[in-house]
C-alpha positions in Angstrom: 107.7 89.8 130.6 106.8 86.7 132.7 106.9 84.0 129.9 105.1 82.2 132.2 101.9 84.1 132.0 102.2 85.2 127.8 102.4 81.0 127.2 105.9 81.6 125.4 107.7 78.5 127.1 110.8 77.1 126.0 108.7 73.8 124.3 107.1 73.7 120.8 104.0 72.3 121.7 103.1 75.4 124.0 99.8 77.3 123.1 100.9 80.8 121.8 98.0 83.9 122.8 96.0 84.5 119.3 97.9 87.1 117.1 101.5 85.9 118.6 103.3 84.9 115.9 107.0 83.9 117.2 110.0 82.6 114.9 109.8 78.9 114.8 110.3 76.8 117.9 113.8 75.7 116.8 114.9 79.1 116.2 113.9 80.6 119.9 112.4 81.1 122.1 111.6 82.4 125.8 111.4 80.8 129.1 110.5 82.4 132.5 114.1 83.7 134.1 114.7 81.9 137.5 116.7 83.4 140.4 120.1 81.3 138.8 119.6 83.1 135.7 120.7 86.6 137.6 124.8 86.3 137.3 124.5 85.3 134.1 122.4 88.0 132.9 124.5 90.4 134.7 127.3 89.6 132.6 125.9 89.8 129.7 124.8 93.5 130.7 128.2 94.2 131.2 129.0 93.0 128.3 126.4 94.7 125.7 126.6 97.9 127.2 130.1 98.4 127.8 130.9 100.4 124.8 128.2 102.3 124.9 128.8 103.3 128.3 132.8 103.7 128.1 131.8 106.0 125.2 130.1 108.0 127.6 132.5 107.8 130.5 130.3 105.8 132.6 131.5 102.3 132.3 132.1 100.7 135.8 132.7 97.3 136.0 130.9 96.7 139.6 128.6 98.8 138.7 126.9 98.1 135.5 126.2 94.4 136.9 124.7 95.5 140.4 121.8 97.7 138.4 121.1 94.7 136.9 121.0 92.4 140.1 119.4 95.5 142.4 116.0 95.4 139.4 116.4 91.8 138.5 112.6 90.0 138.5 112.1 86.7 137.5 108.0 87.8 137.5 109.0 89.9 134.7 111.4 88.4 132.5 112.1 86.4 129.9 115.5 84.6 128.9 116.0 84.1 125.3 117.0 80.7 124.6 118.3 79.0 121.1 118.6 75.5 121.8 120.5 75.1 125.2 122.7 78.3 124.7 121.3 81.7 126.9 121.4 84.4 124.3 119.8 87.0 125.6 117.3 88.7 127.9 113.6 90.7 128.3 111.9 92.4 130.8 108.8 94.0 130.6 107.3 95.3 133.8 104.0 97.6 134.6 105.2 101.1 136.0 103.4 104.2 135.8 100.7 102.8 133.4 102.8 102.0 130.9 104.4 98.9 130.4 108.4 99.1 130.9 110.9 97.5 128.5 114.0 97.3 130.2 116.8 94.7 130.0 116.6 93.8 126.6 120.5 92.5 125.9 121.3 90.0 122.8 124.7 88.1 123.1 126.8 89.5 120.9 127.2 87.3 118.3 123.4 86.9 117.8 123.1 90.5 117.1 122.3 92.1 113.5 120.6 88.6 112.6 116.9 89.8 113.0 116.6 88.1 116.4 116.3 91.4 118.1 113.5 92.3 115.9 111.9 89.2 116.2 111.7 89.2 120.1 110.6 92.9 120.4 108.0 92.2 117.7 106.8 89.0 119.8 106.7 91.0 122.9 105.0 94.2 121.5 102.2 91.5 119.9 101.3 90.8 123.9 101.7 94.6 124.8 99.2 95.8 121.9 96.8 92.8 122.9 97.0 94.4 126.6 95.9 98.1 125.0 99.6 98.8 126.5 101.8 101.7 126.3 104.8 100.9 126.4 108.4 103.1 127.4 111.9 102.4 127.3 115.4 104.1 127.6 118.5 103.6 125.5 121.3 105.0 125.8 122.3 108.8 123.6 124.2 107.2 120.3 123.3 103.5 121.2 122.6 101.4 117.7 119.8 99.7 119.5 117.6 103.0 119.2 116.9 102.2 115.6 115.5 99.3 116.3 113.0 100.8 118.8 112.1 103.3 115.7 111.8 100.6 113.5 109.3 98.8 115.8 107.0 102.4 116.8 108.9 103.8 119.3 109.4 107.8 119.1 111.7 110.1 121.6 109.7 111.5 124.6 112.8 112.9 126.2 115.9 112.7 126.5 119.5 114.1 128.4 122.9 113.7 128.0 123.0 110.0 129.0 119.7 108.8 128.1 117.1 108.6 125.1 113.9 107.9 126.9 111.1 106.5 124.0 107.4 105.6 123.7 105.3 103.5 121.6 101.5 103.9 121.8 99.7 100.0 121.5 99.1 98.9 117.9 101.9 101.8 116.5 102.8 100.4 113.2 106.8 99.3 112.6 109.0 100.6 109.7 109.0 97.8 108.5 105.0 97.8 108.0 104.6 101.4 106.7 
C-alpha cells in the first residue's frame, strides 16, 4: 500500500481518508517504503518466516531474501514505524482485480500485541473504501492465518505449501460478529 497515496504518513498532523481510524500517532504508524528500506525488509522476511518455512523444508537462507528483493515496490508499500525503530512491513498491490496483500512481516518482538490487527484493520478500512477484494497467501500451519480469519478472510485454495485466502470488501471481522 503506497502510504503515500492512503494519507497514512509517518506525522501526526497528516489528514487520514474518512472512516480510517489508525491507533494513535505515537503508537504507529506507516510511511511510504523507499528503495533503502529493501535489505532491511529482506531480513526481516527471513527472519518471520523461517520457522514456518524450516517446518516445511523450504527454508533457504539466499533464497527467502531474493523473493522479497525480486517483488519489492516502494509504489506499494508501507513500512511500519514506532517511533524511529522499523517494525514491520505492508504491501498491497492491484493484481487480477483484486487487491494483493503480500509482505505483511511484524518484528518479532512486536507480535501478539494487537499491532498486527491494528495495521491489517487500517489497511482493509482503505481496501473496503475502494469496493476491493482483497487475496492473500499464508503459509499451511502459519499462526498468522488466524489473524486473516479474524479480519474476514476465508480459504479459496490451498496445497501443500500454501493457504491461499479471500476477503470480499466490507466482510465483517471476528471480532465484530
Amino acid at each position: 500500500m503506497d502510504a503515500g497515496a492512503t494519507g497514512i504518513k509517518a506525522r501526526s498532523d497528516v489528514a487520514v481518508p474518512a472512516g480510517v481510524t489508525p491507533a494513535p500517532a505515537t503508537e504507529w504508524v506507516l510511511r511510504s517504503a523507499v528503495a533503502q528500506d529493501v535489505e532491511v525488509v529482506a531480513d526481516l522476511r527471513a527472519t518471520v518466516m523461517r520457522a514456518d518455512l524450516e517446518r516445511l523444508g523450504r527454508y533457504d537462507e539466499h533464497r527467502v531474501r531474493q523473493r522479497l528483493r525480486d517483488s519489492f515496490s516502494t509504489q506499494h508499500t508501507s513500512i511500519i514505524m514506532i517511533g524511529r525503530e522499523l517494525v514491520g512491513c505492508l504491501t498491497v498491490r492491484p493484481a487480477d482485480g483484486r487487491q494483493w496483500l503480500e509482505h505483511f512481516y511484524l518484528a518479532p518482538h512486536r507480535q501478539g500485541s494487537g499491532l498486527g490487527s491494528a495495521v491489517l484493520r487500517t489497511a482493509l478500512q482503505l481496501t473496503d473504501a475502494q469496493g476491493a477484494t482483497v487475496g492473500l497467501n499464508v503459509l499451511q500451519g502459519s499462526a498468522a492465518r488466524r489473524l486473516y480469519e479474524r479480519h474476514g478472510f476465508v480459504v479459496e485454495a490451498e496445497d501443500p505449501i500454501d493457504v491461499f485466502m479471500v476477503r470480499p470488501p466490507g466482510a465483517g471481522t471476528a471480532a465484530e460478529a
